[in-house]
PASEBA-1860 file (N, C-alpha, C; in nm, 3 decimals):
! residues 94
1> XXXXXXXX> 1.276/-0.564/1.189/1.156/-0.484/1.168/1.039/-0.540/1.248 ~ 0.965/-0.478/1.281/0.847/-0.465/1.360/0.735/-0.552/1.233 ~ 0.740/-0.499/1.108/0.585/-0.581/1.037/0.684/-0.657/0.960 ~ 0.563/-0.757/0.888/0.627/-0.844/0.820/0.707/-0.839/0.708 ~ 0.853/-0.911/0.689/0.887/-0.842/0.608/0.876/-0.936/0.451 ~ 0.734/-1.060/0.446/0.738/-1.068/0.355/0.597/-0.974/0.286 ~ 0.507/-0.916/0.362/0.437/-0.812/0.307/0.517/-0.678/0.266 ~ 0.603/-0.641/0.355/0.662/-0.509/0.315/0.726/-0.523/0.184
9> XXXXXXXX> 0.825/-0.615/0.169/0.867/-0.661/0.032/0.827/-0.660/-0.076 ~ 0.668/-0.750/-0.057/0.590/-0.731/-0.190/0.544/-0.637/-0.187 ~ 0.432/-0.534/-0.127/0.400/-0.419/-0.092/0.515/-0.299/-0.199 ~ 0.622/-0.332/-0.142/0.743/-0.262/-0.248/0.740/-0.297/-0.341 ~ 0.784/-0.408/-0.415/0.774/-0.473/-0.539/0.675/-0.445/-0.627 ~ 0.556/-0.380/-0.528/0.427/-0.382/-0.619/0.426/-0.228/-0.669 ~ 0.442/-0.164/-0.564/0.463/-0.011/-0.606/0.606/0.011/-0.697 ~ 0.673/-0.012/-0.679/0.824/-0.002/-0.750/0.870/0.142/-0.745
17> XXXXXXXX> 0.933/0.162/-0.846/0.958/0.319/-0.838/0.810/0.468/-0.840 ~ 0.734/0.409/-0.918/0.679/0.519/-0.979/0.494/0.506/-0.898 ~ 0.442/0.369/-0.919/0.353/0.378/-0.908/0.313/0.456/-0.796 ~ 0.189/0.428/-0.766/0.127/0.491/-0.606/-0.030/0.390/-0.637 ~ -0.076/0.359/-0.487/-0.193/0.321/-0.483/-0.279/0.345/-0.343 ~ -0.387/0.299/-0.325/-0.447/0.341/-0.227/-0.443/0.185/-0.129 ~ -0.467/0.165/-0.023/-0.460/0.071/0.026/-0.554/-0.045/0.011 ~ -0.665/0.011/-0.088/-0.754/-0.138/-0.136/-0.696/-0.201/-0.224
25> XXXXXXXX> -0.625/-0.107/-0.288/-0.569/-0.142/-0.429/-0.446/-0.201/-0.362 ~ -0.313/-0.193/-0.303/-0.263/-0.258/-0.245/-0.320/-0.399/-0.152 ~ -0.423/-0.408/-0.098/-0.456/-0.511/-0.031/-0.518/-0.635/-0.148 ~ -0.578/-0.571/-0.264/-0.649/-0.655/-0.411/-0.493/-0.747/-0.454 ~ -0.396/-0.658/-0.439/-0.311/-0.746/-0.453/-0.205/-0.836/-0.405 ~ -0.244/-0.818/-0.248/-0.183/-0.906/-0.170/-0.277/-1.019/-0.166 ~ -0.354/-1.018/-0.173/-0.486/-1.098/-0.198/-0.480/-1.182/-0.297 ~ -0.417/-1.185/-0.425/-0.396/-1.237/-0.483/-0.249/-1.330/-0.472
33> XXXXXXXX> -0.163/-1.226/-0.430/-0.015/-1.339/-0.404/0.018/-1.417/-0.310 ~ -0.095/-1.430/-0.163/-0.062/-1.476/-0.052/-0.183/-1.519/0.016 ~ -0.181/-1.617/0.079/-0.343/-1.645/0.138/-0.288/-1.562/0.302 ~ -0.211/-1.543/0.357/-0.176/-1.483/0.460/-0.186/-1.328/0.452 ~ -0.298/-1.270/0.431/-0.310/-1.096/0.413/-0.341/-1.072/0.553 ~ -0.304/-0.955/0.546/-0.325/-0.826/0.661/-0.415/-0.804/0.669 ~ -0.493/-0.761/0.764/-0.635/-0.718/0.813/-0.657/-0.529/0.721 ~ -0.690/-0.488/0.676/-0.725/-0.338/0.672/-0.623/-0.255/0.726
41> XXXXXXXX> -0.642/-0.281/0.901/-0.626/-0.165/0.996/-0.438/-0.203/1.022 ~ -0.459/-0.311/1.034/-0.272/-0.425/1.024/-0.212/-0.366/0.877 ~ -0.278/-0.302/0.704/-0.173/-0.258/0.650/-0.190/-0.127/0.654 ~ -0.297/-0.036/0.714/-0.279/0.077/0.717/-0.209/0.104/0.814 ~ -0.142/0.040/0.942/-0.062/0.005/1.032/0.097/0.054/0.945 ~ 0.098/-0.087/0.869/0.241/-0.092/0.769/0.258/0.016/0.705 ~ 0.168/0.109/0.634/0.152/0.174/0.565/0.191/0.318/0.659 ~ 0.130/0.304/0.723/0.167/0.466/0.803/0.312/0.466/0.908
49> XXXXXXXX> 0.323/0.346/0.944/0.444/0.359/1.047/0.591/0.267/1.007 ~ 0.582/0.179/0.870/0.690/0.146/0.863/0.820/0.212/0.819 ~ 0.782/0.306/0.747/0.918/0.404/0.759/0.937/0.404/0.581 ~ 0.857/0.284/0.512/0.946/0.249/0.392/0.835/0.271/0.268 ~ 0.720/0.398/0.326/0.584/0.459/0.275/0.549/0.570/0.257 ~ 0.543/0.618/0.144/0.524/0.821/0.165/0.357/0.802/0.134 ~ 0.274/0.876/0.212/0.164/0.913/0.209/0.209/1.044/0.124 ~ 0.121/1.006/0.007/0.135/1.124/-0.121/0.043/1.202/-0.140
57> XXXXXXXX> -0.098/1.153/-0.117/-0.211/1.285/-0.145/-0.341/1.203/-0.096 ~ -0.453/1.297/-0.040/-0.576/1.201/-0.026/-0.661/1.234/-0.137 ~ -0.699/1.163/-0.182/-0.804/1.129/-0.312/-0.947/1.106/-0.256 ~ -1.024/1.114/-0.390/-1.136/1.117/-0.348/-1.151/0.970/-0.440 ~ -1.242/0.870/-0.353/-1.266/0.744/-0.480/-1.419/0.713/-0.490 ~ -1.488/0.723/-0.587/-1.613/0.716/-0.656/-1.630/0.596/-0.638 ~ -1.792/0.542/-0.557/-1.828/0.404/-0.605/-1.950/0.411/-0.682 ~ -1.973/0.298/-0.728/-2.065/0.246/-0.789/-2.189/0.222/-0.769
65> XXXXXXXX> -2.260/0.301/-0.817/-2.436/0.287/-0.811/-2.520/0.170/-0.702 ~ -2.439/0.044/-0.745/-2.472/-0.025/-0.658/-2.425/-0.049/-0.533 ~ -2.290/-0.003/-0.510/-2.267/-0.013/-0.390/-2.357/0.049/-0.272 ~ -2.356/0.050/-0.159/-2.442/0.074/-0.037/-2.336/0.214/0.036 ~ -2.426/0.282/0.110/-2.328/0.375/0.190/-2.261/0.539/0.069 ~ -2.184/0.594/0.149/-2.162/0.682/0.068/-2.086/0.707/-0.059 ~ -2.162/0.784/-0.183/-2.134/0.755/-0.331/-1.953/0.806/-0.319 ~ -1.921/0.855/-0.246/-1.779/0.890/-0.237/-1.682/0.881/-0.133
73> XXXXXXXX> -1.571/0.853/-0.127/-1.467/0.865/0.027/-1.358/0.888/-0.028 ~ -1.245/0.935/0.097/-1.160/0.982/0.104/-1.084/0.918/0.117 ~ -0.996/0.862/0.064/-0.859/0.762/0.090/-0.719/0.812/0.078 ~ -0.627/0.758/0.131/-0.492/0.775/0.123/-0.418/0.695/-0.019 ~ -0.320/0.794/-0.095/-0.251/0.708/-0.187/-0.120/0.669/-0.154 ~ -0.080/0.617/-0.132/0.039/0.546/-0.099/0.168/0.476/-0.235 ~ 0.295/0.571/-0.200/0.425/0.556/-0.252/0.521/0.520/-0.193 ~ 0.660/0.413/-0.289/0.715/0.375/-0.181/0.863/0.475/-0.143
81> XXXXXXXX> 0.896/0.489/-0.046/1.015/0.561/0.013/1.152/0.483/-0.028 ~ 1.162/0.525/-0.180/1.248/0.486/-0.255/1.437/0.473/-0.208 ~ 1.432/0.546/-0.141/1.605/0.560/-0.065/1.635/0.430/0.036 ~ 1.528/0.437/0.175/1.434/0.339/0.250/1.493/0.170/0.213 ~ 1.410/0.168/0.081/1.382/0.083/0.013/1.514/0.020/-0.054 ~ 1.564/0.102/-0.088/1.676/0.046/-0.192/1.752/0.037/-0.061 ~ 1.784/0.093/0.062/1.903/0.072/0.143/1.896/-0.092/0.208 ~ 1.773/-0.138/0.189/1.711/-0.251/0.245/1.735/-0.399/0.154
89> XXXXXX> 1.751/-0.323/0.043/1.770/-0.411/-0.064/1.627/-0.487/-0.115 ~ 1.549/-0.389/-0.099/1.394/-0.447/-0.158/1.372/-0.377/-0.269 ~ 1.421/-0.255/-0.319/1.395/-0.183/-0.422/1.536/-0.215/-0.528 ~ 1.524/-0.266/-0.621/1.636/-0.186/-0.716/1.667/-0.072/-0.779 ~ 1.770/0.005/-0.827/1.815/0.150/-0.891/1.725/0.075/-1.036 ~ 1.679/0.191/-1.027/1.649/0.208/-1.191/1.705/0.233/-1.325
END
């Protein structure tokens, strides 16, 4: 594979079968398991071209009063390509 495959792994692991997240929310938690994270544009990279990612719907995500810039944006939610996944042996059958 082209990206790493100990991000893609966890990246999977984290979504599992069902969940879905957006890529902050995926990056909050690579952030936590690895001091070696991906840049932004490096997992929206992983995210759009590794093969083992369904872009599921764009959402709208609300910030917070205090934040700076605009009260709303558009993000991608991201699921994992469960067949992909399990042929790889990163996903287990449920």
């Amino acid at each position: 594979d082209k990206y790493s495959p100990r991000i893609l792994k966890w990246t999977i692991e984290y979504l599992g079968h069902e969940r879905k997240a957006t890529c902050r929310e995926i990056m909050d938690f690579l952030i936590v398991r690895t001091k070696q994270v991906p840049t932004t544009p490096q997992l929206a990279n992983i995210l759009c071209k590794s093969g083992y990612f369904i872009k599921e719907a764009d959402i709208t995500v609300r910030r917070g009063p205090d934040n700076r810039g605009p009260k709303s944006s558009r993000v991608a939610e991201w699921s994992v390509n469960t067949d992909k996944a399990m042929e790889r042996g990163w996903l287990k059958p449920e």
